[in-house]
C-alpha positions in Angstrom: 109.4 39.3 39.9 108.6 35.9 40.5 110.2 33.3 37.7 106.9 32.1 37.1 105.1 35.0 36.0 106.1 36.4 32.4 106.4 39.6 31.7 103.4 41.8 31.2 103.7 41.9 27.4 104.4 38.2 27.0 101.6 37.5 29.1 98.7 39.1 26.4 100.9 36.9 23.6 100.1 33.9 25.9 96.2 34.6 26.5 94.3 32.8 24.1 91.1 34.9 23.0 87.5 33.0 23.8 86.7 30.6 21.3 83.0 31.1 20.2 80.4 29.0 18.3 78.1 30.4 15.8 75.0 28.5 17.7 71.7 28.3 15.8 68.2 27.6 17.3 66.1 25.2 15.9 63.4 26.1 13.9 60.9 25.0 16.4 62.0 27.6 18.9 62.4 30.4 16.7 58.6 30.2 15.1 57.7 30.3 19.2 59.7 32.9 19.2 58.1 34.8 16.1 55.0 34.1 16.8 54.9 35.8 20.2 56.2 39.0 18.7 53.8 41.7 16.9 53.5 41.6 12.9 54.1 44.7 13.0 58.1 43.9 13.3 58.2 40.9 11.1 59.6 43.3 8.2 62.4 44.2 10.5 63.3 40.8 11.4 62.9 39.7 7.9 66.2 41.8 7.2 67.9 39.8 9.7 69.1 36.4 7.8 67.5 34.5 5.1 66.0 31.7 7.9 64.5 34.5 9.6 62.6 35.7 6.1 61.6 32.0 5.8 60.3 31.2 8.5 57.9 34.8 8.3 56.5 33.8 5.3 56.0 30.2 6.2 52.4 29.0 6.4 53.9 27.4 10.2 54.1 30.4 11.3 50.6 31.0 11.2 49.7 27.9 12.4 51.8 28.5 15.7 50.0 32.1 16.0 46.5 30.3 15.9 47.5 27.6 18.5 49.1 30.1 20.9 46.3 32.5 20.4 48.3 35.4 19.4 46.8 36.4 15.7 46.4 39.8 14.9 43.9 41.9 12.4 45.7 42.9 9.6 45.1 45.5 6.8 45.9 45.3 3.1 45.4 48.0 0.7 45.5 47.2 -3.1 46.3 50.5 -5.3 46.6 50.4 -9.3 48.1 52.7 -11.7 45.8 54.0 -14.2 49.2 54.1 -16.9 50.4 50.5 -16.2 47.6 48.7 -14.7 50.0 47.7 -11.9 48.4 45.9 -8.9 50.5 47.2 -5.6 49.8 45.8 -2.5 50.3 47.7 1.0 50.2 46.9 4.5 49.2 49.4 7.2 52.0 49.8 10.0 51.5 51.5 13.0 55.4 51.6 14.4 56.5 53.8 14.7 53.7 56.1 13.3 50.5 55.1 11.0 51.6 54.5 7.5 50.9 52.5 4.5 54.0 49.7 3.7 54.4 48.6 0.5 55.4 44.8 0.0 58.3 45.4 -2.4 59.6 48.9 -1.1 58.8 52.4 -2.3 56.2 52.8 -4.9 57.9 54.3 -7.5 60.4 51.5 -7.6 58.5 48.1 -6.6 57.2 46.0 -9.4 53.6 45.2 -9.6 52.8 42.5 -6.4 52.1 39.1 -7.2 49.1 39.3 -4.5 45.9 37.9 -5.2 42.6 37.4 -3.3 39.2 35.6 -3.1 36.1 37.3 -2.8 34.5 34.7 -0.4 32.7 34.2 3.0 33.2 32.2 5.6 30.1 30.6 7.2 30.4 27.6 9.7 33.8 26.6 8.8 33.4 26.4 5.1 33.9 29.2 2.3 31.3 30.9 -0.2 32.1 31.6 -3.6 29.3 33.1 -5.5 29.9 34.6 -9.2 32.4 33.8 -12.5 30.4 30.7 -13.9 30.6 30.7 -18.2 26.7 29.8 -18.4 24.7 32.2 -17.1 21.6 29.5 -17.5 23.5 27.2 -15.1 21.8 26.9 -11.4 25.3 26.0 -9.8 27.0 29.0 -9.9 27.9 28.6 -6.2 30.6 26.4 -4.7 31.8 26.0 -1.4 34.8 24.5 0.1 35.2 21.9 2.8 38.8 22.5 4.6 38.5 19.7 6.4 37.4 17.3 3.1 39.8 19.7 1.1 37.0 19.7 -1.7 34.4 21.6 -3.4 30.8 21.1 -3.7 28.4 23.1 -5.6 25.0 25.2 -3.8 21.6 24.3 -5.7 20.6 28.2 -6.7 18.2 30.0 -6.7 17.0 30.3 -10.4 19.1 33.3 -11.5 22.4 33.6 -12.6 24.6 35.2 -9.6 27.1 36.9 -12.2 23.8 39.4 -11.8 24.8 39.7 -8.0 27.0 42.7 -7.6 28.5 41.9 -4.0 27.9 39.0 -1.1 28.1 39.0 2.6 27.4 36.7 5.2 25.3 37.8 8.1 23.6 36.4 11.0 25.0 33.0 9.3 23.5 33.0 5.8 25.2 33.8 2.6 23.4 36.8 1.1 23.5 37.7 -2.7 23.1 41.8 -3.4 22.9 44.0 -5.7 20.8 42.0 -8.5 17.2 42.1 -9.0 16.3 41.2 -5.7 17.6 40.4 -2.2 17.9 36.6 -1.3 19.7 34.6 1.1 20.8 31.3 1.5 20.5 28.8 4.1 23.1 26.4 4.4 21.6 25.1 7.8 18.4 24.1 6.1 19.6 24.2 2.9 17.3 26.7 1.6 17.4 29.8 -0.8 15.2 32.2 1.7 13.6 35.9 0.1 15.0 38.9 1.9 12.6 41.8 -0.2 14.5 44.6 -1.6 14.4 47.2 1.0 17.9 46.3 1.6 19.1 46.0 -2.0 20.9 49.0 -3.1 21.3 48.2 -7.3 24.8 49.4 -8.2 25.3 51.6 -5.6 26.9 49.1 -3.8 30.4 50.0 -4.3 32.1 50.4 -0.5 30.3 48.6 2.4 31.5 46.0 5.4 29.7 43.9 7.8 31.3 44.6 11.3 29.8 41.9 14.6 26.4 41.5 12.4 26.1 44.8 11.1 25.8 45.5 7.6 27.3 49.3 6.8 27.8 51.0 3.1 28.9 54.5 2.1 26.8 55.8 -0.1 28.4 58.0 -2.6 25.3 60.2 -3.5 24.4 60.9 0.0 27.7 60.8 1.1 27.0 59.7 4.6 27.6 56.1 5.8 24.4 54.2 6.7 23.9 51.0 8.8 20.8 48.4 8.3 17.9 48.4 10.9 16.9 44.4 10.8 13.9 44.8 12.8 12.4 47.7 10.9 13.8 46.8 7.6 14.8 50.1 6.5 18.8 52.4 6.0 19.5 54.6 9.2 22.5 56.8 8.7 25.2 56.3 10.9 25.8 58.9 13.3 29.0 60.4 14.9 30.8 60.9 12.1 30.3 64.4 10.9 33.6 65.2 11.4 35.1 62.6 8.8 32.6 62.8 6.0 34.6 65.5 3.8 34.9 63.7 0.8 34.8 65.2 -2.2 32.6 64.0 -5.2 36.0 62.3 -7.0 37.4 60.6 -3.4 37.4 56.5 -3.5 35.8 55.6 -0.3 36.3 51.5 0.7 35.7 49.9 4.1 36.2 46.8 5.6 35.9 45.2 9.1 39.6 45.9 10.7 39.6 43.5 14.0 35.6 44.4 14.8 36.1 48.1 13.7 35.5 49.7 10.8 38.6 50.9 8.6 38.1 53.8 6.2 39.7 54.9 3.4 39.7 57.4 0.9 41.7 59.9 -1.5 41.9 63.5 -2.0 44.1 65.4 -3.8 47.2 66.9 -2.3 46.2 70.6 -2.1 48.3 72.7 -4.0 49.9 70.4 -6.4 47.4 71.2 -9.2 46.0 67.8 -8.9 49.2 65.8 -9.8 49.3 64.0 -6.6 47.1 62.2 -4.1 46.6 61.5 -0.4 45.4 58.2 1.0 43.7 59.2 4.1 42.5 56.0 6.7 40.5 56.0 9.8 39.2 53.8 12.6 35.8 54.2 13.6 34.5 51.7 16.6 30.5 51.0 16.8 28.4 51.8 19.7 25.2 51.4 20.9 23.4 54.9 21.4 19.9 55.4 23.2 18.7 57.4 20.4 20.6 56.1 17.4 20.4 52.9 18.3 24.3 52.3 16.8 26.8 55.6 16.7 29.8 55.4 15.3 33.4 57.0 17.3 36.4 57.8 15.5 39.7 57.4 17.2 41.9 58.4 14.6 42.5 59.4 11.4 45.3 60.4 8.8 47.1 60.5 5.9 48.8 57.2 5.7 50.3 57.5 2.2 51.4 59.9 -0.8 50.8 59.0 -4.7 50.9 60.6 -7.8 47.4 61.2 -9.3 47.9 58.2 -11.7 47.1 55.7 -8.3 43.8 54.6 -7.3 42.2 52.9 -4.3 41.2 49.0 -5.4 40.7 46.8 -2.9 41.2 46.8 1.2 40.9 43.9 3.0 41.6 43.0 6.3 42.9 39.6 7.5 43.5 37.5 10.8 47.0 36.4 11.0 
């Protein structure tokens, strides 16, 4: 043995082990990072370190998705308990299979979600807010905000209060009021409050509709069959292709709402054989076609049960978001 080496077991006493350093990126690179990576595994990451939940739910984060382009359609599903009055928010997730996510965990254990919304529309840069002034004699019971400005600015009426309108959309860039004693439409490139008849006003039936690429489309509960809007002649068409999914019964919840230029359904039924203590939230996606007959058809590509309740849980809100 040469006097130099040691032996074999003094040798692994003598080896140091690597040092290593606990190396964090900065926040810069990680939100690059983040933001080039599905939503879909932001609740995974999120269990990762408390940085990693911060930076998801920082507003930078969706400002680094906008600039690179990588924003996704989103849906939210709002449920309330008909003992508690509990808001509960969900997210749909489609990895590794289509389900509903609640915010907080499993239902029967999350607290109500401190989630809120604005019923609004966004024309040419600015949001509509129609509805919830305390004088129903006022003319100024529309506001719209400036992002740029940061302010708010009220829209001359009509002549009618618009706590009378029932729902609001914006197509073909105006800001239409429904549901009230007539149809009308404003203008905000000329400023104008324009008549739209009432061939397209539906009273109070209005209760689950979407506009989807300039398309206005409602469920009508008494008919139950979905119906799309015919501009040009003015009149309802029913919106074919979807035989198949039209099995609601009288009780289901139906509520739509334009999921990333296609139209998200969803529903409840009653889980069969469970004597009506527990429900099924059932969701589709339908894309829109053109047809030569039909003019627009409607395809379904897929549909399921995404979540189970008890019968105490009903359908409020969906909405779908870009972020």
């Amino acid at each position: 043995m040469n006097n130099d080496e040691a032996p074999p077991h003094e040798q692994n006493k003598m080896v140091s082990p690597p040092t290593t350093t606990s190396l964090s990126l900065p926040n810069d690179i990680l939100l690059s990072f983040l933001s080039r990576v599905s939503r879909l595994y932001y609740p995974t990451f999120s269990l990762v370190s408390k940085s990693f939940r911060s930076l998801i739910a920082s507003p930078e984060l969706y400002q680094t998705r906008s600039f690179l382009h990588r924003t996704e359609s989103c849906l939210y599903v709002c449920l309330r308990s008909l003992t508690d009055s509990n808001l509960r928010w969900f997210t749909l997730c489609r990895v590794p299979d289509r389900k509903l996510t609640n915010f907080s965990g499993p239902i029967n254990d999350a607290p109500s979600s401190r989630v809120s919304f604005l019923d609004c529309r966004v024309l040419d840069g600015k949001i509509y807010v129609a509805g919830g002034c305390e004088d129903c004699d006022s003319l100024n019971c529309i506001e719209v905000f400036d992002p740029n400005t940061q302010s708010w600015e009220s829209v001359a009426s009509h002549g009618r209060c618009e706590r009378l309108a029932y729902k609001s959309v914006g197509i073909e860039g105006k800001f239409h009021l429904l549901g009230g004693a007539s149809h009308v439409a404003y203008n905000y490139r000329e400023g104008r409050w324009d008549s739209m008849g009432t061939e397209m006003d539906m009273g109070r039936a209005w209760v689950s509709y979407c506009v989807i690429k300039n398309i206005l489309l409602y469920y009508h509960e008494r008919d139950r069959e979905f119906k799309w809007y015919d501009y040009k002649g003015r009149f309802w068409r029913k919106l074919m292709g979807l035989e198949r999914l039209v099995k609601f019964l009288c009780y289901s919840r139906v509520n739509l709402a334009d999921y990333g230029g296609k139209m998200a359904v969803l529903w409840d039924t009653f889980v069969p054989g469970s004597g009506s203590k527990n429900k099924m939230i059932w969701c589709a996606e339908v894309s829109l076609g053109s047809h030569e007959v039909y003019d627009i058809c409607g395809e379904i590509e897929w549909f399921d049960v995404v979540l189970r309740v008890s019968k105490s849980y009903e359908l409020v809100h969906v909405i779908a978001a870009t972020v």
